[in-house]
PDB file of N, CA, C and O in Angstrom:
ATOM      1  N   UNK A   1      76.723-113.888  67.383  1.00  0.00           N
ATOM      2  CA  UNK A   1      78.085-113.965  67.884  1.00  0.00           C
ATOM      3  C   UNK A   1      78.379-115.414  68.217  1.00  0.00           C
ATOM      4  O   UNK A   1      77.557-116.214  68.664  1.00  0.00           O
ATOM      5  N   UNK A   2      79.522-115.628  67.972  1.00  0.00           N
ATOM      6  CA  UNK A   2      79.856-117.151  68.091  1.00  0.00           C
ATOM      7  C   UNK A   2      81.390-116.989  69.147  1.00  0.00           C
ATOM      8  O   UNK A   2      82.028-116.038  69.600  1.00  0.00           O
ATOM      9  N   UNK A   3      81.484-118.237  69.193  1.00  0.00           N
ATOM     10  CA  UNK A   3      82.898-118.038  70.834  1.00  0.00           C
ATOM     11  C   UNK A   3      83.667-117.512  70.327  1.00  0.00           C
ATOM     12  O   UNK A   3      84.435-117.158  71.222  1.00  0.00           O
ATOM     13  N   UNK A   4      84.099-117.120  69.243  1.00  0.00           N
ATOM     14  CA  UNK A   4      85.260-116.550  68.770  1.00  0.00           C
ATOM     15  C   UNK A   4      85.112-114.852  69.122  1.00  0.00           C
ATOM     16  O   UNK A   4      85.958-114.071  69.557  1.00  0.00           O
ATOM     17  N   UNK A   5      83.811-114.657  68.777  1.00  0.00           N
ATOM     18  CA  UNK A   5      83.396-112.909  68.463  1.00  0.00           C
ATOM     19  C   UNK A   5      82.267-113.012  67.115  1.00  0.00           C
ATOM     20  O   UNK A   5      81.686-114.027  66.729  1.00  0.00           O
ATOM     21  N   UNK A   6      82.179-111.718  66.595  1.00  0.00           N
ATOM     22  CA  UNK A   6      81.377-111.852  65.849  1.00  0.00           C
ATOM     23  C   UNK A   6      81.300-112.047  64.179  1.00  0.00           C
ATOM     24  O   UNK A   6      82.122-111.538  63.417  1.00  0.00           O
ATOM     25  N   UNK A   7      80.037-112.971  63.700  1.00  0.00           N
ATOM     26  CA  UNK A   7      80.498-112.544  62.482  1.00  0.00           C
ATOM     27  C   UNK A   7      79.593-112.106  61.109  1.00  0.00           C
ATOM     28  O   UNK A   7      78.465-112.564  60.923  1.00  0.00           O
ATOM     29  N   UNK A   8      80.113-111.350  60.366  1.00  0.00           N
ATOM     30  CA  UNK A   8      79.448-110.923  59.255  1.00  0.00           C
ATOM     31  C   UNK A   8      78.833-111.999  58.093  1.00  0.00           C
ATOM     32  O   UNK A   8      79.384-113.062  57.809  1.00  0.00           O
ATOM     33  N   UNK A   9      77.597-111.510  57.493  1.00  0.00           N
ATOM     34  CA  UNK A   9      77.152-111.693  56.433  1.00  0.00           C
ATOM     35  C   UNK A   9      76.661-110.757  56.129  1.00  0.00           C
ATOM     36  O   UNK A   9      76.240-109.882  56.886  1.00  0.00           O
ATOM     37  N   UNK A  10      76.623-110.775  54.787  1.00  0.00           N
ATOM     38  CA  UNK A  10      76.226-109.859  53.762  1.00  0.00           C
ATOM     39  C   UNK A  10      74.599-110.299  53.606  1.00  0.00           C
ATOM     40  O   UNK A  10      74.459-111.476  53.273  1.00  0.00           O
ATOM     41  N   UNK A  11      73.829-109.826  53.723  1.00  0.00           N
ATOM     42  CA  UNK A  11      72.293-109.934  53.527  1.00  0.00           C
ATOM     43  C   UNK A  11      71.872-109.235  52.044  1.00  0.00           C
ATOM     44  O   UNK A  11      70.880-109.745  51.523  1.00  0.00           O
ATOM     45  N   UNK A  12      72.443-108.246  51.387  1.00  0.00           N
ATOM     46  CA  UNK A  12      71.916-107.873  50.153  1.00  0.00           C
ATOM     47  C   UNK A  12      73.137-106.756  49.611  1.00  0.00           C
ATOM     48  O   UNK A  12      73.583-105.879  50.350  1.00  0.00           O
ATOM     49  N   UNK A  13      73.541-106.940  48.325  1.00  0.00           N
ATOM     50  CA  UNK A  13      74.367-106.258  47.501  1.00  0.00           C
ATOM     51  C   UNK A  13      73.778-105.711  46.792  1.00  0.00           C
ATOM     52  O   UNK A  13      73.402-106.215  45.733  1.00  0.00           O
ATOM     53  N   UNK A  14      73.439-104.182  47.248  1.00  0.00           N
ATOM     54  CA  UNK A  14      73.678-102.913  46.453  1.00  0.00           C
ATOM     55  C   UNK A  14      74.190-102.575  45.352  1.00  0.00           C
ATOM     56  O   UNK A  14      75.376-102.250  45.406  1.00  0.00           O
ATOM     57  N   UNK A  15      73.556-102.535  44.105  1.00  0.00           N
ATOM     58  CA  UNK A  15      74.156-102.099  42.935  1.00  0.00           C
ATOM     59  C   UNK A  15      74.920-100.793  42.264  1.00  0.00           C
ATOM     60  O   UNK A  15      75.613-100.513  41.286  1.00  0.00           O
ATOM     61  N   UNK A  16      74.308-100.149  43.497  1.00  0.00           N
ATOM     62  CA  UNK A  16      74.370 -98.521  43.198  1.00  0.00           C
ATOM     63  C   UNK A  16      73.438 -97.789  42.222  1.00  0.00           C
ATOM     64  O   UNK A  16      73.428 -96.560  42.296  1.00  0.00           O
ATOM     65  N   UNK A  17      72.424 -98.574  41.049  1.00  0.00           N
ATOM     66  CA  UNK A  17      71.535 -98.347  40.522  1.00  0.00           C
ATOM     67  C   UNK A  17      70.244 -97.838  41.232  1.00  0.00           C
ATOM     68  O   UNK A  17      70.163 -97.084  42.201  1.00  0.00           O
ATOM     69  N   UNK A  18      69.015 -98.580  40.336  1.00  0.00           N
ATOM     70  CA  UNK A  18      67.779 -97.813  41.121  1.00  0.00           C
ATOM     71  C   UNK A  18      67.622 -98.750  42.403  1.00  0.00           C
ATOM     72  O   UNK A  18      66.646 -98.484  43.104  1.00  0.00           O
ATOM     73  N   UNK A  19      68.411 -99.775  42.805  1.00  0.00           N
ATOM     74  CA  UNK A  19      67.470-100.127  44.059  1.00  0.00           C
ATOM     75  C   UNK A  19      69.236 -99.300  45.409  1.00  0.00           C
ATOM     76  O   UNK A  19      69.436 -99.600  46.586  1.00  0.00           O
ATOM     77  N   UNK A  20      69.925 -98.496  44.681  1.00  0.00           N
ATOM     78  CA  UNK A  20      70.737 -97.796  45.553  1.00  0.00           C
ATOM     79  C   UNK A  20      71.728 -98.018  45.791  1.00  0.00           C
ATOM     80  O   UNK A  20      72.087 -98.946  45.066  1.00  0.00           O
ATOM     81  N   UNK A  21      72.812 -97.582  46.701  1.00  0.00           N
ATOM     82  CA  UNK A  21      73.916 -98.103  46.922  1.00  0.00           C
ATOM     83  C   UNK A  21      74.651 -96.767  47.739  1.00  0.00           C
ATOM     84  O   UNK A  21      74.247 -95.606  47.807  1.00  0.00           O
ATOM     85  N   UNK A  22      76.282 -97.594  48.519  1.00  0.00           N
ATOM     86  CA  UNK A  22      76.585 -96.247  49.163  1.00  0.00           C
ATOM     87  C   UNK A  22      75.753 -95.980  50.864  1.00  0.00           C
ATOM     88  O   UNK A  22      75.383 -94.806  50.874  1.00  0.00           O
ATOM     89  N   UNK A  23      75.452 -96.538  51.944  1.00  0.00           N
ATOM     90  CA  UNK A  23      75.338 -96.568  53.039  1.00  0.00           C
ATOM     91  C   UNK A  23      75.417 -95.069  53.399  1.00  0.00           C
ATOM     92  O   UNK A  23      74.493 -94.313  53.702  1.00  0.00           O
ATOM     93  N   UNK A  24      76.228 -94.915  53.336  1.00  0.00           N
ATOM     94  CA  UNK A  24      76.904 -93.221  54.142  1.00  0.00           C
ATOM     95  C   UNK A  24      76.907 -93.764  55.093  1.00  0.00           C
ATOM     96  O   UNK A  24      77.046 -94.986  55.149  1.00  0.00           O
ATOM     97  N   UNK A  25      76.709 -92.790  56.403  1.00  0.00           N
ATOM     98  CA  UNK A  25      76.841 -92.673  57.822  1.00  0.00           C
ATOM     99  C   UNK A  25      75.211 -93.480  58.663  1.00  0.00           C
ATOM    100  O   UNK A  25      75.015 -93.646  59.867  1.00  0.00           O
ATOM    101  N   UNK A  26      74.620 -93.707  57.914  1.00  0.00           N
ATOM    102  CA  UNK A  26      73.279 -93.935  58.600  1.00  0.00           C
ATOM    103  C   UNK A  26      73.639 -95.304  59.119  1.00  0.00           C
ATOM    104  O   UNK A  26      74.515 -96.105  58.793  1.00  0.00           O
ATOM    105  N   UNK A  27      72.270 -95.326  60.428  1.00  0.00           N
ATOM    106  CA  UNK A  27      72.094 -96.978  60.933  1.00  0.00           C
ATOM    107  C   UNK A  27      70.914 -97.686  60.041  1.00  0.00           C
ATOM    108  O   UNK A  27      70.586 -97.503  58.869  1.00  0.00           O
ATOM    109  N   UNK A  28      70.539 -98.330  60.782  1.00  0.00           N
ATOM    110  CA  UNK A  28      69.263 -99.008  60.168  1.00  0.00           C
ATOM    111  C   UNK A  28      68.807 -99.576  60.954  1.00  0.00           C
ATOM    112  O   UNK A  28      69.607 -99.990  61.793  1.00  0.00           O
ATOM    113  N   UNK A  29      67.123 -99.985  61.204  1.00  0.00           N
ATOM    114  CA  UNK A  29      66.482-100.155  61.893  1.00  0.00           C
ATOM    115  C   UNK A  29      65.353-101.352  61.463  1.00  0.00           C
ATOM    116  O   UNK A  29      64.995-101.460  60.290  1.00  0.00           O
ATOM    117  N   UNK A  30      64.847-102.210  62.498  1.00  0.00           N
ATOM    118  CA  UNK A  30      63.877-103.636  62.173  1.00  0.00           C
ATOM    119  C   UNK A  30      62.703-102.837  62.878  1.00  0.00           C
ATOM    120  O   UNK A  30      62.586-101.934  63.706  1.00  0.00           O
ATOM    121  N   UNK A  31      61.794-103.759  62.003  1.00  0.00           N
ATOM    122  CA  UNK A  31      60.468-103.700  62.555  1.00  0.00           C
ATOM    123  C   UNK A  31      60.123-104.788  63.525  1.00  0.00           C
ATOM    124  O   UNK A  31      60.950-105.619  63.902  1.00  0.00           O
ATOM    125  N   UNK A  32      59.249-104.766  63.797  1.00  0.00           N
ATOM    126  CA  UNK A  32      58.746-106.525  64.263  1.00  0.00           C
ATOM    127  C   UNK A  32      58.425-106.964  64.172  1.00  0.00           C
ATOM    128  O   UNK A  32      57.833-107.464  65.128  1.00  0.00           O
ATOM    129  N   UNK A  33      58.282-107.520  62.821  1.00  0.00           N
ATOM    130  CA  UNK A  33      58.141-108.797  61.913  1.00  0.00           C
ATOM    131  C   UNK A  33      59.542-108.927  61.118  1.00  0.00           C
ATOM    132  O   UNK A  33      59.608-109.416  59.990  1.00  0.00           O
ATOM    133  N   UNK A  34      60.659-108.433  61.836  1.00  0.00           N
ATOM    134  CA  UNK A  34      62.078-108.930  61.106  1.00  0.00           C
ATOM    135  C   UNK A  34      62.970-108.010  59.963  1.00  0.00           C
ATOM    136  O   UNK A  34      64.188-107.911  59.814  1.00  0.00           O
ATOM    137  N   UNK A  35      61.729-107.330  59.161  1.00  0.00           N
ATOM    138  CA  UNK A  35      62.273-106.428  58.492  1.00  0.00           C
ATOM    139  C   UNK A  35      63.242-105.277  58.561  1.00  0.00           C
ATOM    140  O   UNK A  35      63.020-104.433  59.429  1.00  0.00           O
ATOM    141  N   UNK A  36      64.435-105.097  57.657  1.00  0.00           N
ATOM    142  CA  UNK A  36      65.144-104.218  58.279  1.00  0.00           C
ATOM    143  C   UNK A  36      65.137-102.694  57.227  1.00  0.00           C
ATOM    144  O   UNK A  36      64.695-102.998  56.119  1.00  0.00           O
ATOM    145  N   UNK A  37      65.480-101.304  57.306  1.00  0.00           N
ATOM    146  CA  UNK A  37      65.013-100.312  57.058  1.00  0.00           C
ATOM    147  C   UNK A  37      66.160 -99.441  56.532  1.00  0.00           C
ATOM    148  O   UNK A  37      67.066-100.253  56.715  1.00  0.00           O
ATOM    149  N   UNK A  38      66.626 -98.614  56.130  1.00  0.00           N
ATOM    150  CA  UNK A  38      67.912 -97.512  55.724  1.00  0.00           C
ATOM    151  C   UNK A  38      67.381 -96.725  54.700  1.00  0.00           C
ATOM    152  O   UNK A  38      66.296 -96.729  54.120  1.00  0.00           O
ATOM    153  N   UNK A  39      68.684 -95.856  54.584  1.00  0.00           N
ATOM    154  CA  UNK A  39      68.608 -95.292  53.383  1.00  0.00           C
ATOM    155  C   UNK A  39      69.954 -95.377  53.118  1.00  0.00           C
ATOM    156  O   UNK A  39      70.819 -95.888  53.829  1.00  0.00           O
ATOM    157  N   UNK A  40      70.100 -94.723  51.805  1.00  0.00           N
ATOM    158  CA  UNK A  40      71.593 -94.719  51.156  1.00  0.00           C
ATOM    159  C   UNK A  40      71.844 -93.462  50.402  1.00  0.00           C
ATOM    160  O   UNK A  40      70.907 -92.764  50.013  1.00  0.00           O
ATOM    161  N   UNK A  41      72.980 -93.188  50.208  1.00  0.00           N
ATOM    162  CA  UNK A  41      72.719 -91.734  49.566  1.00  0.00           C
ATOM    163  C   UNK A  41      73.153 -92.037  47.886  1.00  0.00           C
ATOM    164  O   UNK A  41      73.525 -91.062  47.232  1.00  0.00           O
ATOM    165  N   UNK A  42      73.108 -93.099  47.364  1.00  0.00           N
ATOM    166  CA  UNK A  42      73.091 -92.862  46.022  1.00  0.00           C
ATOM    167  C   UNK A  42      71.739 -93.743  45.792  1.00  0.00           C
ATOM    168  O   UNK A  42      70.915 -94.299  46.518  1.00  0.00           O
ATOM    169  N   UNK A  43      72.000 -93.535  44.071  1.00  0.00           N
ATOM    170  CA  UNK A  43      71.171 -94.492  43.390  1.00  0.00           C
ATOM    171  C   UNK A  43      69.486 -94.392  43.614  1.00  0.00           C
ATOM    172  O   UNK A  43      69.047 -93.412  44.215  1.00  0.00           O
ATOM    173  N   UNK A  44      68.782 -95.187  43.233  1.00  0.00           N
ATOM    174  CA  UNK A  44      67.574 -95.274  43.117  1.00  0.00           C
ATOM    175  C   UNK A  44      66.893 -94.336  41.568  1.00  0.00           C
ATOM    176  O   UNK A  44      67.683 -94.290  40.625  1.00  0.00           O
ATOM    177  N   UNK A  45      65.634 -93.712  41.383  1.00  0.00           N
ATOM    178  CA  UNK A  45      65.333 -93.661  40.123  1.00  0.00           C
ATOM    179  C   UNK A  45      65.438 -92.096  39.729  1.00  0.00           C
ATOM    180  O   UNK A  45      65.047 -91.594  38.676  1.00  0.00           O
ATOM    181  N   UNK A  46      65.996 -91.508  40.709  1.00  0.00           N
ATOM    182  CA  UNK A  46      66.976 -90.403  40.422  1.00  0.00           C
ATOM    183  C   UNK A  46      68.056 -90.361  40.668  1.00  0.00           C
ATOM    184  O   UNK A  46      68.723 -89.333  40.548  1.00  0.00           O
ATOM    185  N   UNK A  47      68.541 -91.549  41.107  1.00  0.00           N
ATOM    186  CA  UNK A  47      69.884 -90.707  41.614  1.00  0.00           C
ATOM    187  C   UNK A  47      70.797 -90.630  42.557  1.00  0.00           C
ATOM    188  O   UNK A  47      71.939 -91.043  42.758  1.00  0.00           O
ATOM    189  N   UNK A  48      69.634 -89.707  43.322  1.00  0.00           N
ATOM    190  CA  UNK A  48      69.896 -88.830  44.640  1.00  0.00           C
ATOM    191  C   UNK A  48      69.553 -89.888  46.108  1.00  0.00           C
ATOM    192  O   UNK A  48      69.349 -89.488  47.254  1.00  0.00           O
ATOM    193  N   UNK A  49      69.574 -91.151  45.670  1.00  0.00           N
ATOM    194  CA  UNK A  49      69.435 -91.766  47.276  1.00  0.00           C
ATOM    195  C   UNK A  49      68.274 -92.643  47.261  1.00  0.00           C
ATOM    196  O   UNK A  49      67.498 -92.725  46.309  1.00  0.00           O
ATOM    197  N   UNK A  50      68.162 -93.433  48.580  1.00  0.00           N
ATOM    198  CA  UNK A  50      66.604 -94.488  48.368  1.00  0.00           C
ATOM    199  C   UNK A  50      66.300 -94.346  50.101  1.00  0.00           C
ATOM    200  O   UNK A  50      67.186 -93.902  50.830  1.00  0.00           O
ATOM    201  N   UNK A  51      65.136 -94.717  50.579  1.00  0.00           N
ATOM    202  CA  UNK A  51      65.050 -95.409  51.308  1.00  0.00           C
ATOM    203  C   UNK A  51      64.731 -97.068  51.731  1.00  0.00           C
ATOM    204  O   UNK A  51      63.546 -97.322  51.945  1.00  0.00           O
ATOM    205  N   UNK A  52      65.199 -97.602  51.793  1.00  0.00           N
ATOM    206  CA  UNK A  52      64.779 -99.237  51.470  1.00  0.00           C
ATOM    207  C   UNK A  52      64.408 -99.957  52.568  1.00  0.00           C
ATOM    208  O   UNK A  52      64.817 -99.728  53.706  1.00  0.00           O
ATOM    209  N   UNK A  53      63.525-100.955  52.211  1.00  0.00           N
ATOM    210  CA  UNK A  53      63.371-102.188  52.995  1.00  0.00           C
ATOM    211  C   UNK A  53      64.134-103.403  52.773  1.00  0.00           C
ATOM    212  O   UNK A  53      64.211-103.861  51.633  1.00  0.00           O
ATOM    213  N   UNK A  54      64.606-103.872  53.586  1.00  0.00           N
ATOM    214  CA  UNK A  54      65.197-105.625  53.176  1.00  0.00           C
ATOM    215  C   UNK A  54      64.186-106.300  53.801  1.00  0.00           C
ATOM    216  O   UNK A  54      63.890-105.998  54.957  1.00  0.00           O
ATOM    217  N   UNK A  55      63.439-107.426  53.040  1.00  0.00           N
ATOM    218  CA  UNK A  55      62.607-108.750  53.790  1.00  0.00           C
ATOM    219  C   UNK A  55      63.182-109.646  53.852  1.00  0.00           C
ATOM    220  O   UNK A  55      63.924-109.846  52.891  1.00  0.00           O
ATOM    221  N   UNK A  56      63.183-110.641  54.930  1.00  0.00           N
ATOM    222  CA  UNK A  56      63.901-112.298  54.785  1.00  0.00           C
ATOM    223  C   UNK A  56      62.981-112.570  54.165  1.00  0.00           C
ATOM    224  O   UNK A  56      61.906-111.981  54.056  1.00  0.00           O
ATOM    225  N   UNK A  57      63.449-113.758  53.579  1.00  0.00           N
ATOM    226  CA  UNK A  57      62.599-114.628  52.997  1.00  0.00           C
ATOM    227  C   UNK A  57      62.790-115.819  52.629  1.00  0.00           C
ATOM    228  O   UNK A  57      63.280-116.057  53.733  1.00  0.00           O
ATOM    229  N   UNK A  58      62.879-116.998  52.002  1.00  0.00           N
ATOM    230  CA  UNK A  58      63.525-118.579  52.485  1.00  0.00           C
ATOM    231  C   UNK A  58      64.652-118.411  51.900  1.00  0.00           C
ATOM    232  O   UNK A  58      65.678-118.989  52.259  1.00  0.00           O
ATOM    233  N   UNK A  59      64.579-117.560  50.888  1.00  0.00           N
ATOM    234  CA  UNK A  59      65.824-118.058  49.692  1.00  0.00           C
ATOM    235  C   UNK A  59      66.731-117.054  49.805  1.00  0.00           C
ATOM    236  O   UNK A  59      67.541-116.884  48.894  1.00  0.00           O
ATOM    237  N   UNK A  60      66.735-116.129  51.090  1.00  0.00           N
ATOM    238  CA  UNK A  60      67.626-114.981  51.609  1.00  0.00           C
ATOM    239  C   UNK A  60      66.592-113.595  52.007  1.00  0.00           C
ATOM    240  O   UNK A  60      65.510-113.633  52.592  1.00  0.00           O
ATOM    241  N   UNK A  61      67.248-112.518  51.531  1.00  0.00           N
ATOM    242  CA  UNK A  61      66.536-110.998  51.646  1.00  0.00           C
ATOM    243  C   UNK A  61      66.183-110.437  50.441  1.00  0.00           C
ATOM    244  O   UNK A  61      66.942-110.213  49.498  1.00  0.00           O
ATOM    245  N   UNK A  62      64.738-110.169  50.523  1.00  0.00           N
ATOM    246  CA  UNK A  62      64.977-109.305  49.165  1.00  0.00           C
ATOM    247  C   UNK A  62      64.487-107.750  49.213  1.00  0.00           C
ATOM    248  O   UNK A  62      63.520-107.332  49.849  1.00  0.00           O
ATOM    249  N   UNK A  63      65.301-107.050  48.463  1.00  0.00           N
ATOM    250  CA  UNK A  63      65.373-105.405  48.672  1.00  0.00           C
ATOM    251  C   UNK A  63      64.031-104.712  48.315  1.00  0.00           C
ATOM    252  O   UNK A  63      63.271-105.260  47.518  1.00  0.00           O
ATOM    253  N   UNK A  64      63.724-103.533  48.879  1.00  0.00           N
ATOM    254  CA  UNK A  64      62.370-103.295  47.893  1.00  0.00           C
ATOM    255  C   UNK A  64      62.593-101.377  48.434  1.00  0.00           C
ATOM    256  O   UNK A  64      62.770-100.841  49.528  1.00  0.00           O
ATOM    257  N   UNK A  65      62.463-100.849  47.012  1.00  0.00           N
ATOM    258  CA  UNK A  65      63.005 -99.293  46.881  1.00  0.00           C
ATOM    259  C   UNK A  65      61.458 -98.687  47.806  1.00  0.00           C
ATOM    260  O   UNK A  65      60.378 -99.018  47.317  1.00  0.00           O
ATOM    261  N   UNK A  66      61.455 -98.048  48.765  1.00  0.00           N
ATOM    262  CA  UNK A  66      59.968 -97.476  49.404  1.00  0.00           C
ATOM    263  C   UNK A  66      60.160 -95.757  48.842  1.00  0.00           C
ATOM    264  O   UNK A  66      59.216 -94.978  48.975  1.00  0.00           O
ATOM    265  N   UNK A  67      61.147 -95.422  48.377  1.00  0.00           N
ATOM    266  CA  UNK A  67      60.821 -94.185  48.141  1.00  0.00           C
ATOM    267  C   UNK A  67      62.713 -93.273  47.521  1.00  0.00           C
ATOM    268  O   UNK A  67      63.694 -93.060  48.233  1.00  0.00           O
ATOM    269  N   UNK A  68      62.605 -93.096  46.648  1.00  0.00           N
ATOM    270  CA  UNK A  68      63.966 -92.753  45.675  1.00  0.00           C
ATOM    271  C   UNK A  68      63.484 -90.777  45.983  1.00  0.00           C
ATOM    272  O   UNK A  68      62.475 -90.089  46.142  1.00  0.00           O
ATOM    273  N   UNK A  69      65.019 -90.620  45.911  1.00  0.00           N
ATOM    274  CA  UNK A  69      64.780 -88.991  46.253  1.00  0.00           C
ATOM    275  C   UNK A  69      64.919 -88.274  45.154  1.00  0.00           C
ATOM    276  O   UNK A  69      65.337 -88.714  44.083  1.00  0.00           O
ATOM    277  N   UNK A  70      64.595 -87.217  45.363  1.00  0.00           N
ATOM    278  CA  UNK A  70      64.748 -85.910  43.535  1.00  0.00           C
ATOM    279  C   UNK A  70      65.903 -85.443  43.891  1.00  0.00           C
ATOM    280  O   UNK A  70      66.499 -85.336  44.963  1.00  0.00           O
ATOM    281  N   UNK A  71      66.196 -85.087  42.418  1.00  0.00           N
ATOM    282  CA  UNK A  71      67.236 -84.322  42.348  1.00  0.00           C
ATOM    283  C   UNK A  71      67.567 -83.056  42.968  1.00  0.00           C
ATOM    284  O   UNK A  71      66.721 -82.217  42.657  1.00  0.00           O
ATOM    285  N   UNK A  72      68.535 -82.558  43.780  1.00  0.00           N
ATOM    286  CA  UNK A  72      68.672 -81.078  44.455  1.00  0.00           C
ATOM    287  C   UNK A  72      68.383 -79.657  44.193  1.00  0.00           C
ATOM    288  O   UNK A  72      69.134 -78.805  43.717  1.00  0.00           O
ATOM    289  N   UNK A  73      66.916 -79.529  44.668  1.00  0.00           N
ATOM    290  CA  UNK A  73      66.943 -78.248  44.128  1.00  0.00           C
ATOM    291  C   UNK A  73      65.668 -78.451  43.246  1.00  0.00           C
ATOM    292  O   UNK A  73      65.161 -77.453  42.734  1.00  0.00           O
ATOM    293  N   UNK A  74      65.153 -79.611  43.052  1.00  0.00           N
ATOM    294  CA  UNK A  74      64.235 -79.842  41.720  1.00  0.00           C
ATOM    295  C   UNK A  74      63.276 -80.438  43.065  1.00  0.00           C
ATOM    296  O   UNK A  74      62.443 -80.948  42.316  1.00  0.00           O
ATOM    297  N   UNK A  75      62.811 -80.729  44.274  1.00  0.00           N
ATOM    298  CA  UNK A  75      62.362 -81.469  45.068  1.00  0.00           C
ATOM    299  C   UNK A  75      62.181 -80.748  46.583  1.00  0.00           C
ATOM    300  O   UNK A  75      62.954 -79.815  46.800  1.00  0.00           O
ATOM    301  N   UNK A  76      61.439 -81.020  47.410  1.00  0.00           N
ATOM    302  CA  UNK A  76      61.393 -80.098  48.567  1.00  0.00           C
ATOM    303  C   UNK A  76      62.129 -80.889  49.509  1.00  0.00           C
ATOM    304  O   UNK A  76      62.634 -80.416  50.527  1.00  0.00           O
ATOM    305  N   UNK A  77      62.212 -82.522  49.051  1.00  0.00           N
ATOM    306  CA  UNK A  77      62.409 -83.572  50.093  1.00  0.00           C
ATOM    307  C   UNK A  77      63.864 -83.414  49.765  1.00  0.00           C
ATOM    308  O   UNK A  77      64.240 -84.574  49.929  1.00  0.00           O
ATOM    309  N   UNK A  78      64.862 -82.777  49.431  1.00  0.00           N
ATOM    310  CA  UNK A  78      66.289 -82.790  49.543  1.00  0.00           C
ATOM    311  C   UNK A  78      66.823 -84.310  48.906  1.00  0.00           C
ATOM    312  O   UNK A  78      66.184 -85.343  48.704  1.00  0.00           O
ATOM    313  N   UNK A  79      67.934 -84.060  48.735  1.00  0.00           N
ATOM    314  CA  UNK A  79      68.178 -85.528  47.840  1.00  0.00           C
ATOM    315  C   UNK A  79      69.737 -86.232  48.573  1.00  0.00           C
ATOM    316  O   UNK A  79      70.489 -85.364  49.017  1.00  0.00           O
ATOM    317  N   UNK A  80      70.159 -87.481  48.693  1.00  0.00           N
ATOM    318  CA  UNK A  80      71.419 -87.673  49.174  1.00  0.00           C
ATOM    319  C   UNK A  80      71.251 -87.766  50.542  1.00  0.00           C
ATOM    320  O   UNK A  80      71.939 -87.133  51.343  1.00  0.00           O
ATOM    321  N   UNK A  81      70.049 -88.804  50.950  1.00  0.00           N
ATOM    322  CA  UNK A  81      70.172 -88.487  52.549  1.00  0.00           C
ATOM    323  C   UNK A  81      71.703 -89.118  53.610  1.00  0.00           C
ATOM    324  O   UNK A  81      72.492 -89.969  53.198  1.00  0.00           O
ATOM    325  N   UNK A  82      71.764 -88.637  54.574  1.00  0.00           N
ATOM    326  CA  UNK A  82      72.939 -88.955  55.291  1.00  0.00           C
ATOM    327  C   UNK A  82      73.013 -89.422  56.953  1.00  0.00           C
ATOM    328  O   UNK A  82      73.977 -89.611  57.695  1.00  0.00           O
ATOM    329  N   UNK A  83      71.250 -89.533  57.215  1.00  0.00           N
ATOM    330  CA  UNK A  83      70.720 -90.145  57.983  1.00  0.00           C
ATOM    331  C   UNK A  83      69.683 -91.480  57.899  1.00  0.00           C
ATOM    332  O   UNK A  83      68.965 -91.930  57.006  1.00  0.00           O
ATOM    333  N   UNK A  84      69.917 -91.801  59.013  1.00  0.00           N
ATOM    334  CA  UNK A  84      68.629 -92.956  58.703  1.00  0.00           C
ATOM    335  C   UNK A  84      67.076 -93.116  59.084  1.00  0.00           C
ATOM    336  O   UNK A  84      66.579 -92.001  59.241  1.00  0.00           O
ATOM    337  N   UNK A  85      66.508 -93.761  59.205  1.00  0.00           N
ATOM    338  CA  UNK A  85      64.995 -93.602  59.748  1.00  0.00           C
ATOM    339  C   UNK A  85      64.835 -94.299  60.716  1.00  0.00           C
ATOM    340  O   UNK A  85      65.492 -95.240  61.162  1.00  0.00           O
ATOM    341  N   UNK A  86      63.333 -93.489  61.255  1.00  0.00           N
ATOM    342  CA  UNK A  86      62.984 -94.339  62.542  1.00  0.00           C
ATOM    343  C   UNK A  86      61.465 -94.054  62.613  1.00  0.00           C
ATOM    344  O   UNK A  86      60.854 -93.146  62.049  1.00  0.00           O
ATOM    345  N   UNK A  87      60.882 -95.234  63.605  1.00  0.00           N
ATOM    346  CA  UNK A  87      59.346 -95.256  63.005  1.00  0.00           C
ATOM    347  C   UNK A  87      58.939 -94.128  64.405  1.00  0.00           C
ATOM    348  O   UNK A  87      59.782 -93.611  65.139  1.00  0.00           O
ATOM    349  N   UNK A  88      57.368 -93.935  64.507  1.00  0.00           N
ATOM    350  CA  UNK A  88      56.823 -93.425  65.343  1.00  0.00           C
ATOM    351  C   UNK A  88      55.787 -93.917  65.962  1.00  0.00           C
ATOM    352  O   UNK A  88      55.143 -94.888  65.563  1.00  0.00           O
ATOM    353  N   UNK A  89      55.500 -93.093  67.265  1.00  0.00           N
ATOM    354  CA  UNK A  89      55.203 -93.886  67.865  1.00  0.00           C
ATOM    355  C   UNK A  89      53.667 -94.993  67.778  1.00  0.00           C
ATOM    356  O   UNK A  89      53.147 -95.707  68.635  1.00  0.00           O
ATOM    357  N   UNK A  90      53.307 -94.711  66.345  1.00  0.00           N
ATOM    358  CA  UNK A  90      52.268 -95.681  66.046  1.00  0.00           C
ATOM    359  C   UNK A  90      52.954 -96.475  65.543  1.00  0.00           C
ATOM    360  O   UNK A  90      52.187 -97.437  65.507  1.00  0.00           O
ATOM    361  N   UNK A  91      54.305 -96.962  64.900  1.00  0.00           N
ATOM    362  CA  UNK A  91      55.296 -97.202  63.934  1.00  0.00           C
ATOM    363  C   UNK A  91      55.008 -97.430  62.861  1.00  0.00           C
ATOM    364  O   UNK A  91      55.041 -98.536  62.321  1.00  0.00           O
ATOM    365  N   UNK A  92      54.532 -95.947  62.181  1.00  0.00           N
ATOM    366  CA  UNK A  92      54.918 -95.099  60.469  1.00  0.00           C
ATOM    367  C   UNK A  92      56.422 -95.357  60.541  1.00  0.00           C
ATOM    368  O   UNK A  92      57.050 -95.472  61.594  1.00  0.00           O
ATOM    369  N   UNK A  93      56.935 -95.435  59.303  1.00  0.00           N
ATOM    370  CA  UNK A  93      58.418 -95.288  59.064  1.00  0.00           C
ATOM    371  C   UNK A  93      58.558 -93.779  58.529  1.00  0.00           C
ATOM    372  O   UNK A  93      59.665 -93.329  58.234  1.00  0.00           O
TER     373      UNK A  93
END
């Protein structure tokens, strides 16, 4: 935040392909080493949604797919998530 209020940057553009796209309603969450966490409900290598990591790194963030969902009905893990994640208390994501 700066004296004015606050302001945006964009840290990584979503293609809507396999690395995802489409936010929905979810938050997102850092680890502590900086990394930040979501999911999205499209895209990835079905389809049906991703969960992702963003890393900083010198030359900006870069995205990395941790896990793409199945298609509905073809999968137990449901597809299109509309929440986000959170680690536990060992912090598993």
């Amino acid at each position: 935040m700066n004296g004015d209020g606050w302001l945006k940057t964009t840290l990584y553009s979503f293609t809507g392909g396999e690395d995802g796209g489409s936010p929905g309603f979810s938050g997102v969450i850092f680890d502590g080493v900086g990394n930040l966490y979501g999911t999205l409900t499209i895209g990835g290598a079905n389809g049906e949604g991703v969960v992702f990591e963003l890393t900083p790194t010198e030359s900006g963030w870069t995205e990395t797919v941790l896990y793409s969902f199945c298609s509905e009905g073809n999968c137990a893990d449901g597809s299109q998530p509309e929440t986000g994640v959170v680690f536990d208390g060992s912090g598993n994501l």
